[in-house]
C-alpha positions as CSV (number, residue, x, y, z in Angstrom):
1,X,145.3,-174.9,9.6
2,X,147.6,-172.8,7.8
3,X,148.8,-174.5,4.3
4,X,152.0,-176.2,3.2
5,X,152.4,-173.0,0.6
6,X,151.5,-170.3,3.1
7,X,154.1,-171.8,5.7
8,X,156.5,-171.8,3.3
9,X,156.2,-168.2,2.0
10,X,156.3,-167.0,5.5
11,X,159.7,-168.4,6.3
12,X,161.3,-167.5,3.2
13,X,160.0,-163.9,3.3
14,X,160.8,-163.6,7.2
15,X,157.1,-163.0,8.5
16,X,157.6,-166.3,10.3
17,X,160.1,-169.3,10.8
18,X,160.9,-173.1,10.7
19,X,161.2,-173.1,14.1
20,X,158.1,-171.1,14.7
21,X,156.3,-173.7,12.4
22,X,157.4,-176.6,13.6
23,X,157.2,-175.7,17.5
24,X,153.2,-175.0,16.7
25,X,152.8,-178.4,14.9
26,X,154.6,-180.5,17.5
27,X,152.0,-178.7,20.4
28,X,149.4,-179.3,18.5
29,X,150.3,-183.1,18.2
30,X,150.8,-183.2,22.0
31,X,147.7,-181.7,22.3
32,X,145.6,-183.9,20.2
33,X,147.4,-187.0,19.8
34,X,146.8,-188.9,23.0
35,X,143.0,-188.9,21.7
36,X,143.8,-189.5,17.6
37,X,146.8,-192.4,18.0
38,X,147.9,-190.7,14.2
39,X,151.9,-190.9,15.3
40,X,153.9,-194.1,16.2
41,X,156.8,-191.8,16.9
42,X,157.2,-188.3,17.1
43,X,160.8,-186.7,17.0
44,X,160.8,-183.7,18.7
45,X,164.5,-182.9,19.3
46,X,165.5,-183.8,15.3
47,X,162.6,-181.8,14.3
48,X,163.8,-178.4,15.9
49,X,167.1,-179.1,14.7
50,X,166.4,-179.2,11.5
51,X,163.7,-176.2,11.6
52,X,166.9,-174.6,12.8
53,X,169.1,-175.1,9.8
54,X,166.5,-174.7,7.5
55,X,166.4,-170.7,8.9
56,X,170.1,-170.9,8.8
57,X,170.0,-171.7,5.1
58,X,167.1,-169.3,4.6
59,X,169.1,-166.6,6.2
60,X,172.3,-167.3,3.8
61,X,170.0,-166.7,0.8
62,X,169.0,-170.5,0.0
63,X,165.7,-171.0,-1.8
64,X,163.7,-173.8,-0.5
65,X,160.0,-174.0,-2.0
66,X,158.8,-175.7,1.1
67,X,160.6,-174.3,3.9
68,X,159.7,-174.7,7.3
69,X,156.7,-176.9,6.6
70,X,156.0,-179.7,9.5
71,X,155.4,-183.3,8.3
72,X,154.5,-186.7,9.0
73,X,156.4,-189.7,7.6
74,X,154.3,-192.7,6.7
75,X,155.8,-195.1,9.6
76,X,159.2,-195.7,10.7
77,X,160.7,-195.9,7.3
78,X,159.1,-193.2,5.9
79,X,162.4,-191.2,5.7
80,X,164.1,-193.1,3.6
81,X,161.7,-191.6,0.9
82,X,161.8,-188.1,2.2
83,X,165.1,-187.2,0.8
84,X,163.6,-185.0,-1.7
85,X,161.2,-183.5,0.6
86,X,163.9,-182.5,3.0
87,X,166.1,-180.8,0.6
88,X,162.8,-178.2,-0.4
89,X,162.7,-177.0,3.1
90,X,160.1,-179.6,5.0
91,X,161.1,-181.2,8.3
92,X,159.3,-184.6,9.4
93,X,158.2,-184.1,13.0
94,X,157.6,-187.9,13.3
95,X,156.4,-191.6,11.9
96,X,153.1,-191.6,11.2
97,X,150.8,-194.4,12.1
98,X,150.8,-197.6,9.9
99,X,148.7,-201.2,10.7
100,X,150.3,-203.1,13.8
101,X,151.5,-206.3,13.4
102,X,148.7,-209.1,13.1
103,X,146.3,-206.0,11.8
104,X,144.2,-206.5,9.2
105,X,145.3,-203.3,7.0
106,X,142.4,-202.2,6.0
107,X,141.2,-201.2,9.2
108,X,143.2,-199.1,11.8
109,X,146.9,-197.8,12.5
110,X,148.7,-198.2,15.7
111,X,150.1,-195.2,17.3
112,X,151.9,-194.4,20.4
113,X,148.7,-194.4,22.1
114,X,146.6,-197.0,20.5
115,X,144.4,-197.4,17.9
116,X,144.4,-194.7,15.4
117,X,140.9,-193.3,15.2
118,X,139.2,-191.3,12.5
119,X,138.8,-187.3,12.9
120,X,135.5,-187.6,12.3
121,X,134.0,-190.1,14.5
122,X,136.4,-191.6,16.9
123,X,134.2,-195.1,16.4
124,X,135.0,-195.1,13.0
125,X,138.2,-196.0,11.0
126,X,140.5,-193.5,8.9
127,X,141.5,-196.3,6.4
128,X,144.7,-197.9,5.7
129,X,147.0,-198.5,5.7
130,X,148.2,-194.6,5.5
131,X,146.0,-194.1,8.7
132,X,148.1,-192.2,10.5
133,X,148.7,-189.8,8.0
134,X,145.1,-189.3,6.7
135,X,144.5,-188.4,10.2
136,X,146.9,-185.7,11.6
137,X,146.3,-184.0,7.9
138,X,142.3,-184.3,8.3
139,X,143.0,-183.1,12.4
140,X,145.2,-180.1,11.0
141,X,148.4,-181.7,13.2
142,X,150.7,-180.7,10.2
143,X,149.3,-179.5,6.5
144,X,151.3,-182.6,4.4
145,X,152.3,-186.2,5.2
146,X,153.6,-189.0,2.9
147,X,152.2,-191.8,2.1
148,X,152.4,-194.8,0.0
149,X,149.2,-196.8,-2.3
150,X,149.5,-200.6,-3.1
151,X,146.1,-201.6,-3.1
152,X,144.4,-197.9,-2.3
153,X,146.3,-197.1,1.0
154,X,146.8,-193.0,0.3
155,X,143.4,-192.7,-1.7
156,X,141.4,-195.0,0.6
157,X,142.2,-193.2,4.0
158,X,142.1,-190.1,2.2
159,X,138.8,-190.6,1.2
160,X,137.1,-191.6,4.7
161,X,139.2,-188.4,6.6
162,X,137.7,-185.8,3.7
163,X,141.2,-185.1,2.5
164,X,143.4,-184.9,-0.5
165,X,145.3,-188.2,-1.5
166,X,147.6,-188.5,-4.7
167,X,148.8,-192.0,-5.8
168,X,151.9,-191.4,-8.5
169,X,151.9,-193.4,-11.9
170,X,153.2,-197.0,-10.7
171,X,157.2,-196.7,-11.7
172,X,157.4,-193.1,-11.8
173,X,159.3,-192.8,-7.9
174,X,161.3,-195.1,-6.6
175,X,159.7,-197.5,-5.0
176,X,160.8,-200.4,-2.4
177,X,157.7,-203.0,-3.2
178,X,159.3,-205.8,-5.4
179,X,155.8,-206.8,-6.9
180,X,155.1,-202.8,-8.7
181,X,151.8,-202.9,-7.1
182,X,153.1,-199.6,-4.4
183,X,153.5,-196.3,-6.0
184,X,154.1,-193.2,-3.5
185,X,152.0,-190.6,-2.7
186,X,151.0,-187.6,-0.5
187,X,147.8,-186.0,1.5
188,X,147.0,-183.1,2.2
189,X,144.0,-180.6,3.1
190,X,144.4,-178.5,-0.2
191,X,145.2,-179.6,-3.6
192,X,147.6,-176.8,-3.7
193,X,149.7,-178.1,-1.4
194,X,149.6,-181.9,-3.2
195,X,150.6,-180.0,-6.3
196,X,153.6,-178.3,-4.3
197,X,155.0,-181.8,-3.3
198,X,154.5,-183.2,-6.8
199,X,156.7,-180.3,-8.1
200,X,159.5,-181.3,-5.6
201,X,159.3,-185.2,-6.0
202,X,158.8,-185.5,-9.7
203,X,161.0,-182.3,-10.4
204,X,161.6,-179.6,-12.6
205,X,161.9,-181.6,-15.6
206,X,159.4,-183.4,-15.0
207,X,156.6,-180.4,-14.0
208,X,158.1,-177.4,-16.0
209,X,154.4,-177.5,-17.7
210,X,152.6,-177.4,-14.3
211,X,151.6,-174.1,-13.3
212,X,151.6,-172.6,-17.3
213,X,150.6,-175.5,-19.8
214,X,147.1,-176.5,-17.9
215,X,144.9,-177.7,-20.7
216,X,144.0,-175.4,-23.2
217,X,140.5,-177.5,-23.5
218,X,138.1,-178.7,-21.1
219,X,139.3,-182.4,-20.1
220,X,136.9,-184.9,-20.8
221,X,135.9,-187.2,-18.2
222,X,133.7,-190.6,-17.9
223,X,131.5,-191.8,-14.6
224,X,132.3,-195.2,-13.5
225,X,130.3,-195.7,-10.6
226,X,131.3,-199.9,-10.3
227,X,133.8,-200.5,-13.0
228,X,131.8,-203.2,-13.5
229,X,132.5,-205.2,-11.1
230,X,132.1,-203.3,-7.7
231,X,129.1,-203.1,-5.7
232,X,129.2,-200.0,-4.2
233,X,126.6,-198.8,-1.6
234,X,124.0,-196.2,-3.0
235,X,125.1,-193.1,-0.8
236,X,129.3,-193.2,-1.8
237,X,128.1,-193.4,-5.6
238,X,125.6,-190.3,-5.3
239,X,128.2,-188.3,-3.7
240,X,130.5,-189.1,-5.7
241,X,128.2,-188.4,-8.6
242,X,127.3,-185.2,-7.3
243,X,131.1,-184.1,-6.9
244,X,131.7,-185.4,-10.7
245,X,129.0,-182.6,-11.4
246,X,130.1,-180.1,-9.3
247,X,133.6,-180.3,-11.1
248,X,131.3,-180.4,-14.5
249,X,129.7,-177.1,-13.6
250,X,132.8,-175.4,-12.5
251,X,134.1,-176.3,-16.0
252,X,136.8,-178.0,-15.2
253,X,135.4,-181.3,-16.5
254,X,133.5,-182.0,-19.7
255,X,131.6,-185.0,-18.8
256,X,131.1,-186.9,-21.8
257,X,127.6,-189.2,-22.4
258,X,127.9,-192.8,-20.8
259,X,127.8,-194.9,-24.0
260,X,129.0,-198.5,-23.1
261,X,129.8,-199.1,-20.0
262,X,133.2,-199.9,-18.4
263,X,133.4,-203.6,-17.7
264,X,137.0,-204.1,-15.8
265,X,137.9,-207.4,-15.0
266,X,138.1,-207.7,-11.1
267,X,141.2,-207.0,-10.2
268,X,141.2,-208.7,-6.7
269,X,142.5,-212.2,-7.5
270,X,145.0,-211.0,-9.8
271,X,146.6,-208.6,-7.4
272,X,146.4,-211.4,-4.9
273,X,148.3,-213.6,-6.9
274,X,150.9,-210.8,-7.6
275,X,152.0,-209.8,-4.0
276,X,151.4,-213.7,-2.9
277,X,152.4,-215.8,-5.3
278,X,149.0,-217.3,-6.6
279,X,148.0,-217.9,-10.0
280,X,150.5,-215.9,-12.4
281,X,148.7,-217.0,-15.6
282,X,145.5,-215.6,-14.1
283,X,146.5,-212.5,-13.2
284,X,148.8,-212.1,-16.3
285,X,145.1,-212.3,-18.3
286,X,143.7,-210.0,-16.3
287,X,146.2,-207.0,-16.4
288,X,146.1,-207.5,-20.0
289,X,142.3,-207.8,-20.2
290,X,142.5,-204.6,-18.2
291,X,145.0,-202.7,-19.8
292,X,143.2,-202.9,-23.0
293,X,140.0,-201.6,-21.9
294,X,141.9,-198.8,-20.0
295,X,144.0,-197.9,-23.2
296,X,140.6,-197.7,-25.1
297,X,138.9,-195.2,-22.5
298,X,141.9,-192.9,-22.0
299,X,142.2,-192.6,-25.9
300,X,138.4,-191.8,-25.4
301,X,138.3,-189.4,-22.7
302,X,141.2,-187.7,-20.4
303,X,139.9,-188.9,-16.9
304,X,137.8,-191.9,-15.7
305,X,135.8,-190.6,-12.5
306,X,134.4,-193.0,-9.7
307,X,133.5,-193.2,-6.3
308,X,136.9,-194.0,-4.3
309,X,136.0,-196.5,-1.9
310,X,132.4,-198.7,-1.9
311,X,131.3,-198.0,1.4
312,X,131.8,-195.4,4.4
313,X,134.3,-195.5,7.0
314,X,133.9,-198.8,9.1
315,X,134.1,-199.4,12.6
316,X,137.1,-200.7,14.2
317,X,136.3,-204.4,14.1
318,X,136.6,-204.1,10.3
319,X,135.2,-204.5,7.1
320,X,133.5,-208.1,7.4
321,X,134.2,-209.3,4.1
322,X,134.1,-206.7,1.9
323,X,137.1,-204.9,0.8
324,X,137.8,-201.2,0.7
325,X,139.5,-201.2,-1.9
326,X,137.4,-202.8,-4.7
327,X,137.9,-199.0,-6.7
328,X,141.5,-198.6,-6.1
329,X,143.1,-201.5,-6.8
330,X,142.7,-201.8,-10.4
331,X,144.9,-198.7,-10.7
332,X,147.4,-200.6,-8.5
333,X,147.5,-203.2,-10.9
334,X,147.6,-201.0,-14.4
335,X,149.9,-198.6,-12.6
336,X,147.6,-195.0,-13.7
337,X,147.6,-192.2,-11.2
338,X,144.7,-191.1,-8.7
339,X,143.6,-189.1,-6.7
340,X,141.5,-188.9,-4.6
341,X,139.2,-185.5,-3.9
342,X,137.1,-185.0,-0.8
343,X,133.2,-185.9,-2.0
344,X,130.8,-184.5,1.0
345,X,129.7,-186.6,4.4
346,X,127.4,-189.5,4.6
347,X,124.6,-189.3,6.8
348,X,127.1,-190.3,9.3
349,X,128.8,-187.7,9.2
350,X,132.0,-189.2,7.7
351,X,133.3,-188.2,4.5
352,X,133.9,-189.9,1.1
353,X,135.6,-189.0,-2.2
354,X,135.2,-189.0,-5.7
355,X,138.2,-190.8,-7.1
356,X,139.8,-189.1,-10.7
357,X,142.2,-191.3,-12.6
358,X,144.6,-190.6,-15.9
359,X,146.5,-192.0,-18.3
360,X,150.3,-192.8,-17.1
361,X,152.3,-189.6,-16.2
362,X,149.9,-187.4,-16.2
363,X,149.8,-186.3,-12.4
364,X,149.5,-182.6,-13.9
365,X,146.4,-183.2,-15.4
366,X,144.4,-185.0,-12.0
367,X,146.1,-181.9,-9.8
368,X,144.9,-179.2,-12.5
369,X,141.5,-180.5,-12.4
370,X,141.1,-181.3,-8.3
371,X,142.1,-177.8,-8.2
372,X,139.7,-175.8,-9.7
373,X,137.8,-177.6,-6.9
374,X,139.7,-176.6,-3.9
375,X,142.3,-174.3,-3.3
């Protein structure tokens, strides 16, 4: 699968066009989709329309650092926070698949066809509830789709379909969900191309360090493997580990000695009471509980690493009662950014991820460091 950048540069130097681009991706999704259910809707006709103006404006001399590049939206409203997107030069080719209604959302999307399966083993989940979208990235349908992270819903599916997953600093873009919990984010198959979106959502301003200020030190980094409360299965934490090492190796990391522990409250009542309407007080103590053991470690170290989900990919009749996200949603609820970076496959032959987490606002620093992994 050809990359979000590489698309781009052919259509603005003329090697290739929008509507090249965007004819391939919408065969590939009739090809594949009947089978992967990872599109509720699929626009075909608006698509080539706008491939077509986006040569037009090529052609009158308009720069657009993503132009041509094919999409997915996460579900039917995912254009209202495409805007931005749209403007660089992509063009969504259709709603990707979200949780159906009476769905548990941690299990499956619902697509035109069904049940939206994982790339990897068609019995097996891709996560929610950005299913949809961690599947036609992870089956190469188109290189970037949107997504959005309340709870762990880009990093979680990213995780299980071996593919990139960025959850913005809580606040940061607009965002629709009333309780602050949601923050938006992106996948992708390179971190490259996660990088490319960041520049184009959080703009100029906001990235003009980017691509020249990476750190001038090795960031220091911590292994969580529970936060100390999780109890994650052996195999996602020694993957995980072994990622945390890999990036330690390749110097992008300077993993500092364990010391004390990190002992998190559990996040999972409080950000039940938040989005509905339990205990207030309880989950008022907790954030700030929270808070001020994150505060300490970021003024410690510049990343926390973990495992990013406690278990492989489940089967379609869900989770039992363990949740997915026991990893993610404490960033949910103290608003840092994560992302999530493809870890290896299980003996299953699924993948997991190794979850990296900042201090607020610092995307740069998570993208800088995934990518001295990948391209």
């Amino acid at each position: 699968m050809t990359s979000a950048r590489e698309i781009a540069a052919a259509v603005r130097s003329g090697a290739s066009t929008a509507v090249e681009a965007v004819t391939a991706a919408l065969a590939r999704i009739e090809r594949v989709d009947p089978v992967l259910c990872a599109f509720a809707e699929v626009w075909e006709e608006a698509a080539l329309r706008g491939a077509r103006t986006v040569d037009e404006q090529i052609a009158a001399g308009e720069h657009l650092p993503l132009a041509g590049v094919p999409i997915g939206v996460k579900g039917r409203r995912g254009l209202r926070g495409a805007g931005p997107l749209i403007a660089a030069g992509c063009v969504p080719v259709g709603a990707t698949a979200v949780p159906g209604p009476g769905t548990v959302w941690q299990t499956w999307g619902l697509g035109r066809y069904g049940r939206t399966v994982n790339p990897w083993r068609y019995d097996r989940t891709p996560g929610g509830s950005s299913a949809g979208s961690a599947a036609a990235v992870a089956a190469g349908l188109v290189p970037l789709a949107t997504g959005s992270d309340g709870a762990g819903s880009v990093r979680i599916p990213a995780a299980w379909c071996g593919v990139v997953g960025l959850k913005a600093t809580n606040g940061r873009l607009p965002s629709a969900d009333r309780t602050g919990l949601a923050a938006p984010g992106v996948l992708t198959r390179c971190v490259a191309d996660a990088e490319a979106y960041w520049r184009v959502l959080a703009g100029p301003a906001e990235t003009a360090g980017t691509a020249g200020g990476r750190e001038r030190r090795t960031p220091t980094a911590l292994w969580s493997a529970d936060l100390g409360f999780a109890d994650p299965d052996p195999e996602p934490v020694a993957l995980a580990r072994a990622a945390a090492r890999r990036l330690a190796d390749a110097g992008a990391v300077r993993l500092l000695p364990p010391g004390r522990p990190l002992r998190l409250e559990d996040p999972g009542p409080a950000w039940l009471a938040l989005r509905g309407g339990g205990d207030l007080g309880t989950a008022a103590r907790v954030r700030a509980v929270n808070d001020r053991l994150l505060g300490a470690l970021f003024r410690r170290a510049d990343l926390l690493l973990t495992p990013t989900t406690p278990c492989a990919a489940h089967g379609h009749d869900g989770p039992g009662d363990r949740y997915s996200t026991a990893l993610t949603w404490a960033f949910n609820l103290s608003g840092h950014p994560a992302l999530n970076l493809p870890a290896g496959l299980g003996r299953d032959g699924c993948p997991v991820g190794l979850q990296l987490v900042a201090a607020p606002g610092r995307e740069e620093l998570l993208l800088a460091v995934a990518g001295s992994a990948t391209c």
